[in-house]
LOTITI-643365 format. One record per residue: x, y, z of N, C-alpha, C in turn. Coordinates in nm, 3 decimals, decimal comma. Layout:
% LOTITI-643365
{{X Y Z} {X Y Z} {X Y Z}}
...
% end
This chain:
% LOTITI-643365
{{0,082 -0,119 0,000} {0,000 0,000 0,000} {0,087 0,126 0,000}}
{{0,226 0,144 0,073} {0,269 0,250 0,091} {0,332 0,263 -0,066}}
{{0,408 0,147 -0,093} {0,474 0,189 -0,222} {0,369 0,228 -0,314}}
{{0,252 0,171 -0,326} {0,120 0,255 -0,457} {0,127 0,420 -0,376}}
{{0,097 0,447 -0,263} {0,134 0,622 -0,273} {0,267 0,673 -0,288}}
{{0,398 0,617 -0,274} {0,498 0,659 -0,302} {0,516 0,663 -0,445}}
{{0,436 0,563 -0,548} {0,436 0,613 -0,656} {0,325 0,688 -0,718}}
{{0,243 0,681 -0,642} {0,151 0,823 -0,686} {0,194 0,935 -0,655}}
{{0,277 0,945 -0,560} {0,360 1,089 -0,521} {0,466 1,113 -0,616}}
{{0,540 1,003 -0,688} {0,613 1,066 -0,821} {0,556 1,117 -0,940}}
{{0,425 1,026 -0,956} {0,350 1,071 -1,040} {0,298 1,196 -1,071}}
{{0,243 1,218 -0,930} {0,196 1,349 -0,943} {0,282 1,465 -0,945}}
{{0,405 1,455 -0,895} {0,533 1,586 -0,927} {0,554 1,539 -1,072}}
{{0,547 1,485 -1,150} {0,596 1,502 -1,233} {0,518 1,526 -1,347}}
{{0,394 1,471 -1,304} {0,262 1,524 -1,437} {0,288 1,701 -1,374}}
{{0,277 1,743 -1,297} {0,239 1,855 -1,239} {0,353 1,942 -1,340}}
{{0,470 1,892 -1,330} {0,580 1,911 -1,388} {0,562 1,956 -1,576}}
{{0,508 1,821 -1,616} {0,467 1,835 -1,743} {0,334 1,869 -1,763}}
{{0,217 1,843 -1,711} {0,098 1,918 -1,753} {0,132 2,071 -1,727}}
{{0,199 2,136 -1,672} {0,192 2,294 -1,637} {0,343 2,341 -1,729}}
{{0,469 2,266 -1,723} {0,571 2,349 -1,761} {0,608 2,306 -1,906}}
{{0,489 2,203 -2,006} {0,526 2,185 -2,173} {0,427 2,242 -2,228}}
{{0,470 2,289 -2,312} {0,394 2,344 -2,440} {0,335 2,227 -2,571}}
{{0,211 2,250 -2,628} {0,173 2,138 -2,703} {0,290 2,153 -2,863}}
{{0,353 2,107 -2,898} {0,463 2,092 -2,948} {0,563 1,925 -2,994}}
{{0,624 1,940 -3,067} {0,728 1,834 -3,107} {0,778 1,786 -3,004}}
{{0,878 1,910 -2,922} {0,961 1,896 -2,806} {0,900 1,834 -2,675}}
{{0,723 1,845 -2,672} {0,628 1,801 -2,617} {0,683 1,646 -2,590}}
{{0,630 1,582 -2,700} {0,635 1,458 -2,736} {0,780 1,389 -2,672}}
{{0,865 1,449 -2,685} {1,027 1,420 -2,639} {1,047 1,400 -2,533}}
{{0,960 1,535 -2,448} {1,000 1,550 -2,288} {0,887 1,402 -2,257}}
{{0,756 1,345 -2,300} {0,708 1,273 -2,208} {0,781 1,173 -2,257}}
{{0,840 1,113 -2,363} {0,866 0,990 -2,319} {1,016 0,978 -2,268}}
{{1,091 1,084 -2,261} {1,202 1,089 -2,191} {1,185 1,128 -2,047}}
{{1,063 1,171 -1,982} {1,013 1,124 -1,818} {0,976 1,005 -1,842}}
{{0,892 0,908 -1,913} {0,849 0,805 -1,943} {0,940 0,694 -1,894}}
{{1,068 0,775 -1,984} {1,194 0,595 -1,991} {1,227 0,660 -1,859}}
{{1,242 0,747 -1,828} {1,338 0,757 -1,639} {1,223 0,719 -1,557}}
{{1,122 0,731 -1,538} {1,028 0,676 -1,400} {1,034 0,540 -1,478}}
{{1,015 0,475 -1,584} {1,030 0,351 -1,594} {1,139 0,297 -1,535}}
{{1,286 0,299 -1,565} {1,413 0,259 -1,539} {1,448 0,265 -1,364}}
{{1,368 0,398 -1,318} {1,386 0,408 -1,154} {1,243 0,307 -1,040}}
{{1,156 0,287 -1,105} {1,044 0,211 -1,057} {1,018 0,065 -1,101}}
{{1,082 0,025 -1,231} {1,045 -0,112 -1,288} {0,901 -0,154 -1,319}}
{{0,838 -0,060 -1,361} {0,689 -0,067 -1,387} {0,683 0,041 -1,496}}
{{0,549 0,030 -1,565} {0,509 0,082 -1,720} {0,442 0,231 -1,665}}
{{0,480 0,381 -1,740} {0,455 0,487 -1,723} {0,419 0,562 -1,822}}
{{0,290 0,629 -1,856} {0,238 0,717 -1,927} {0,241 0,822 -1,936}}
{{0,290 0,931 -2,005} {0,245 1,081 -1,985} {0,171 1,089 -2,109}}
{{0,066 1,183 -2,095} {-0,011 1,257 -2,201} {-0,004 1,378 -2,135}}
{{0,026 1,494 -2,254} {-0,043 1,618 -2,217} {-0,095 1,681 -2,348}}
{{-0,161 1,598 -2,389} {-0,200 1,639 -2,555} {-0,359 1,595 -2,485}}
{{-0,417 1,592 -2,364} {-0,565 1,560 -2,395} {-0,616 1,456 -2,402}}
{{-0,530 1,328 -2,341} {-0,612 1,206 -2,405} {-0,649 1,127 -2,221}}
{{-0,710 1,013 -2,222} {-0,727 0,945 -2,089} {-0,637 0,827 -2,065}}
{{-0,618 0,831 -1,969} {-0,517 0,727 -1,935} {-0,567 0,605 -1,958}}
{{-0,544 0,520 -1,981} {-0,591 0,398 -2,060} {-0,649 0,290 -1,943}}
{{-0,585 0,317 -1,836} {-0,627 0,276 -1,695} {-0,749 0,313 -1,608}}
{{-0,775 0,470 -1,675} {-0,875 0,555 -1,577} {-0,980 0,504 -1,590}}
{{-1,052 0,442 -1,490} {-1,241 0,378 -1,495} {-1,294 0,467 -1,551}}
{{-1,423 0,428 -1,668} {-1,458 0,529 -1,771} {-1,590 0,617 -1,656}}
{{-1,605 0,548 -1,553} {-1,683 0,577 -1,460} {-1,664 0,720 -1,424}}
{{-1,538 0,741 -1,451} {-1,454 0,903 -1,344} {-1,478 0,979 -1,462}}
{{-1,473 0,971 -1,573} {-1,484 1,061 -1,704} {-1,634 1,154 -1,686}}
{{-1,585 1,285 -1,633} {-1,683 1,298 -1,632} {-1,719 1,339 -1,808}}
{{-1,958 1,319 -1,850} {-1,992 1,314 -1,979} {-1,970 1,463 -1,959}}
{{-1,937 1,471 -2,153} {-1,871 1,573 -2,212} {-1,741 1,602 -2,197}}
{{-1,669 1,604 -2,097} {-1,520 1,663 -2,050} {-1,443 1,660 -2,144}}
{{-1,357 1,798 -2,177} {-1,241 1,760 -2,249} {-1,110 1,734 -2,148}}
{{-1,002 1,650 -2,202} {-0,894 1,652 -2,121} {-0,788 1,719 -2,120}}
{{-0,719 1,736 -2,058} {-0,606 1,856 -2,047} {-0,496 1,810 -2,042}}
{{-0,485 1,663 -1,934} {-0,357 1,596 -1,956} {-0,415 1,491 -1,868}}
{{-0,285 1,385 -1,864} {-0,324 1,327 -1,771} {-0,139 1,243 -1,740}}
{{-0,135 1,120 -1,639} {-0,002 1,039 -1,608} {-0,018 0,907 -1,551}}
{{0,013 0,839 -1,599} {-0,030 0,684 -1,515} {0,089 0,612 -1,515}}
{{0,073 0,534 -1,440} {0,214 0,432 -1,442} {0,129 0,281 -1,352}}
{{0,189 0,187 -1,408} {0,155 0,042 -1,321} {0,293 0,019 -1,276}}
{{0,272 -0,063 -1,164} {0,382 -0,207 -1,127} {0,322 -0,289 -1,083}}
{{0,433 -0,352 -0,986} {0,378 -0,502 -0,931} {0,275 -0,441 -0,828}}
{{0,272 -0,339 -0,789} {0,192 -0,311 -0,649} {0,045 -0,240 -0,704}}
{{0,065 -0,235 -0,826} {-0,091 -0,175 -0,867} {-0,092 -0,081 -1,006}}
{{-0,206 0,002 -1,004} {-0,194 0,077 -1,079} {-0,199 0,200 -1,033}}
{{-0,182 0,380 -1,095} {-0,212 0,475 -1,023} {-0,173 0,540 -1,182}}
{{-0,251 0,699 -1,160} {-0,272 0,823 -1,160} {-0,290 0,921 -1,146}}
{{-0,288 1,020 -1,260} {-0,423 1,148 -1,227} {-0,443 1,175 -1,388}}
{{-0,575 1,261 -1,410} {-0,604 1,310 -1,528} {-0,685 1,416 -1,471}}
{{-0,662 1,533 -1,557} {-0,718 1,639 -1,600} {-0,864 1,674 -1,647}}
{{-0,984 1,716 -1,658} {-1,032 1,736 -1,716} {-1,130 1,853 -1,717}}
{{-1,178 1,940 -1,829} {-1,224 2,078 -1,797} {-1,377 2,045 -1,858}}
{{-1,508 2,135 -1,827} {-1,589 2,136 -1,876} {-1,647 2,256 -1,820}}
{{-1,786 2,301 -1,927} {-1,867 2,410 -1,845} {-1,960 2,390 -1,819}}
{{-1,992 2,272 -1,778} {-2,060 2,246 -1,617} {-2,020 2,327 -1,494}}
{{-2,124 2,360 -1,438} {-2,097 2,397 -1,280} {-2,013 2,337 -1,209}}
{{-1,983 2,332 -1,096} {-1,908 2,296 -1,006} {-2,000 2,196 -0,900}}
{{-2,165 2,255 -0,908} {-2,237 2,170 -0,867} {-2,294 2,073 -0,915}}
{{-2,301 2,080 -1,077} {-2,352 2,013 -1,132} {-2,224 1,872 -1,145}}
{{-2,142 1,928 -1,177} {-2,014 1,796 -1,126} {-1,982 1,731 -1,062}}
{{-2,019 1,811 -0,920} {-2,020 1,754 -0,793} {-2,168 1,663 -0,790}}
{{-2,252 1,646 -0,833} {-2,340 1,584 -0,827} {-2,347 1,449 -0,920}}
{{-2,268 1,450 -0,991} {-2,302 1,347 -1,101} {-2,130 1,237 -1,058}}
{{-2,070 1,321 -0,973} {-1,997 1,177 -0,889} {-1,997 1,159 -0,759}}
{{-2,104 1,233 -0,661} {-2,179 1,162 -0,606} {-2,284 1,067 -0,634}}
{{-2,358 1,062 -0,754} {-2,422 0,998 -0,798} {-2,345 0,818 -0,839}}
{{-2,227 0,812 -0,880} {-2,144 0,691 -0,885} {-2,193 0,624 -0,760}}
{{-2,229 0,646 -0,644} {-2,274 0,508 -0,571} {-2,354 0,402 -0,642}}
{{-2,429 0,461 -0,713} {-2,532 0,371 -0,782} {-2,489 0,310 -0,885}}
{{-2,342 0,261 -0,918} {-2,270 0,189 -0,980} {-2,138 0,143 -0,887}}
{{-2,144 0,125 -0,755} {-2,061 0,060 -0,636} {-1,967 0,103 -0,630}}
{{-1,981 0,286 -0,659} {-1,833 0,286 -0,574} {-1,902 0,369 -0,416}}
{{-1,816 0,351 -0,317} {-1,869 0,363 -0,193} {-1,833 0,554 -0,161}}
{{-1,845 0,635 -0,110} {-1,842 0,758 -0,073} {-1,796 0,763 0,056}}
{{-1,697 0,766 0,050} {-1,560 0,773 0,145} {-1,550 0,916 0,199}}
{{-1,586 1,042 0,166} {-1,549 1,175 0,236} {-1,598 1,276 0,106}}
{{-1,674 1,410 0,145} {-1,662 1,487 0,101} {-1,599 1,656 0,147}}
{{-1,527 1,705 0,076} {-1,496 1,817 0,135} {-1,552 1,955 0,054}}
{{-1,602 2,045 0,076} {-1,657 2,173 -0,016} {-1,625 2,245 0,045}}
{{-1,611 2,409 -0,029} {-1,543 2,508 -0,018} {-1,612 2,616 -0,098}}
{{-1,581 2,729 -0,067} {-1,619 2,868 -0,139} {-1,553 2,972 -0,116}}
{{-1,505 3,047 -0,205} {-1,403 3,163 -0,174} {-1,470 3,247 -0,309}}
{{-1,401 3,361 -0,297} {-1,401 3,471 -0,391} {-1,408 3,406 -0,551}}
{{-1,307 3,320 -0,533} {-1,313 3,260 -0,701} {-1,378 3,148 -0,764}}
{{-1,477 3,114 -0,635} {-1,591 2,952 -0,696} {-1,601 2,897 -0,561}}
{{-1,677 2,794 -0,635} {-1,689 2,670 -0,529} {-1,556 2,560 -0,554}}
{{-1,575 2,509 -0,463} {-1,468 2,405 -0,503} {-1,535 2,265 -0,430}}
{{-1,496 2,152 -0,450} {-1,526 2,007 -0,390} {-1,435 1,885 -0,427}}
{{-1,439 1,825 -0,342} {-1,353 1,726 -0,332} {-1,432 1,610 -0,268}}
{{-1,408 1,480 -0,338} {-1,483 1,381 -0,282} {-1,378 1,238 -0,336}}
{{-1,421 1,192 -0,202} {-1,288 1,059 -0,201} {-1,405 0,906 -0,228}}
{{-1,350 0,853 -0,334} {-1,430 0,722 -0,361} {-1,362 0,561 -0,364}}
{{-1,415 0,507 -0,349} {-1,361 0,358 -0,382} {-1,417 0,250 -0,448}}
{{-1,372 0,179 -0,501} {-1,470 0,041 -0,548} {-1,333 -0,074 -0,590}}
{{-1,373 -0,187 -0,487} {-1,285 -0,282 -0,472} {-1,139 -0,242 -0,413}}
{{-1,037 -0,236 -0,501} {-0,907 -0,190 -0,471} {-0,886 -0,050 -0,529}}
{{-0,957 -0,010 -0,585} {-0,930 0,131 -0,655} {-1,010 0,214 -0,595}}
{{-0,907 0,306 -0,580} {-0,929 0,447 -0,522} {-0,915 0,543 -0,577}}
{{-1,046 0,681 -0,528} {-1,036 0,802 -0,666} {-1,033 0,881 -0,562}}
{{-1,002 1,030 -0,563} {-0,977 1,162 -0,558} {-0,988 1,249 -0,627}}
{{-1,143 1,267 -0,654} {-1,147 1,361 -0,730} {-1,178 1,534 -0,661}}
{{-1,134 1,637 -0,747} {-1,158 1,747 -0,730} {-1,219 1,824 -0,871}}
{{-1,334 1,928 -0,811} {-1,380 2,007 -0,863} {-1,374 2,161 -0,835}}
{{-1,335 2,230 -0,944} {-1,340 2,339 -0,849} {-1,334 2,460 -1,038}}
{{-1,379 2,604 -0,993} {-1,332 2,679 -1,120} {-1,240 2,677 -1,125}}
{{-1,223 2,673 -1,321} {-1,093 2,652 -1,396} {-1,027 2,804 -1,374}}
{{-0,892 2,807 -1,341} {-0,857 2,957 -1,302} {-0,792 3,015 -1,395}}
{{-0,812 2,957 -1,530} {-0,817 3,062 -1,657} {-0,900 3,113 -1,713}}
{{-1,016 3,019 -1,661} {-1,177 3,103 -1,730} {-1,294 3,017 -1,658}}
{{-1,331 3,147 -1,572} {-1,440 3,149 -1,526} {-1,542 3,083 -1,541}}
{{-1,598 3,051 -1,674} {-1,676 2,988 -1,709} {-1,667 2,839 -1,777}}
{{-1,567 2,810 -1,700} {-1,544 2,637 -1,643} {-1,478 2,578 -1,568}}
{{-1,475 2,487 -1,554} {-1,530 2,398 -1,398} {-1,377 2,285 -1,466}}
{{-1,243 2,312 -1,366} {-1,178 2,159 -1,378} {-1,176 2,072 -1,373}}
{{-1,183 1,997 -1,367} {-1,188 1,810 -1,272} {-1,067 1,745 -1,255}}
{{-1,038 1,777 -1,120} {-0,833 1,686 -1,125} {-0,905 1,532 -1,038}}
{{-0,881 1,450 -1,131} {-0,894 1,303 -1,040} {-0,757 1,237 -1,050}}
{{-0,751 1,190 -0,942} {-0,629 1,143 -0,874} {-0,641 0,987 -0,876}}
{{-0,616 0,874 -0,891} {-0,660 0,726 -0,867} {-0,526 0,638 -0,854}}
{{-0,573 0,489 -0,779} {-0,494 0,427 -0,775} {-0,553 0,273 -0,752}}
{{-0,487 0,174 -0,777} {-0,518 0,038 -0,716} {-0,404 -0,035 -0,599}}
{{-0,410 -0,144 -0,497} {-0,358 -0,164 -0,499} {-0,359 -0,283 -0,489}}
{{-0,219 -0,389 -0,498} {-0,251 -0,523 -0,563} {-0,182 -0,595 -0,462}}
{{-0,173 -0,568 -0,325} {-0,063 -0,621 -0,241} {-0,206 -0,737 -0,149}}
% end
């Protein structure tokens, strides 16, 4: 269990890394699979970057939220499981998002915690889910380049121990 968050904690510095500091580009393409071959070579397990928009090939189609476009996303497996995060923006509300994965109970995943928020710049929410060995973290909150949409950072993992 600890090593699936120790590699969700590389994961996530380093999507964070490449979803925020590449440009969509040639050189794009270069930098992920040259993070790709180094978290491969340092972990011994299979690693994804996208930041061209696409879903991790792992992510339960369950978490997608309908309509969303994607922004990026990072996955990697080993022996201890699988894990991620992906991106995704829409202009849906923040409530209306927040409602339609609380609504996932009614396809077994269980509702583990919610957290909500409101400040000057939106609502925000966060809600922790599970089903079987996989675990989600998702967040909602306004996109803070434009107002008039709503992010979705989901976070996930399995573990296989």
């Amino acid at each position: 269990m600890n090593k699936t968050f120790i590699l969700l904690a590389v994961v996530l510095v380093a999507a964070g890394f490449a979803l925020n500091c590449c440009a969509p580009c040639s050189p794009e393409k270069m930098a992920e699979r040259a993070l790709e071959r180094g978290l491969e070579s340092q972990g011994g397990g299979d690693v994804d970057i996208n930041i061209t928009g696409k879903a991790p090939k792992d992510l339960p189609k369950e978490l997608v939220y309908p309509g969303s476009k994607f922004l990026g996303s990072f996955s990697g497996s080993g022996a201890e499981g699988v894990g991620g995060i992906a991106t995704m923006e829409t202009s849906a509300s923040v409530s209306t998002v927040s409602k339609y994965y609380e609504k996932l109970e009614s396809k077994g995943w269980s509702n583990e915690g919610v957290l909500t928020g409101s400040s000057e710049e939106g609502d925000s929410y966060i809600i922790t889910l599970k089903k079987g060995n996989l675990s989600a973290v998702v967040t909602v909150s306004v996109s803070d380049d434009n107002a008039n949409k709503t992010t979705i950072g989901i976070m996930y993992g399995t573990d296989n121990d």
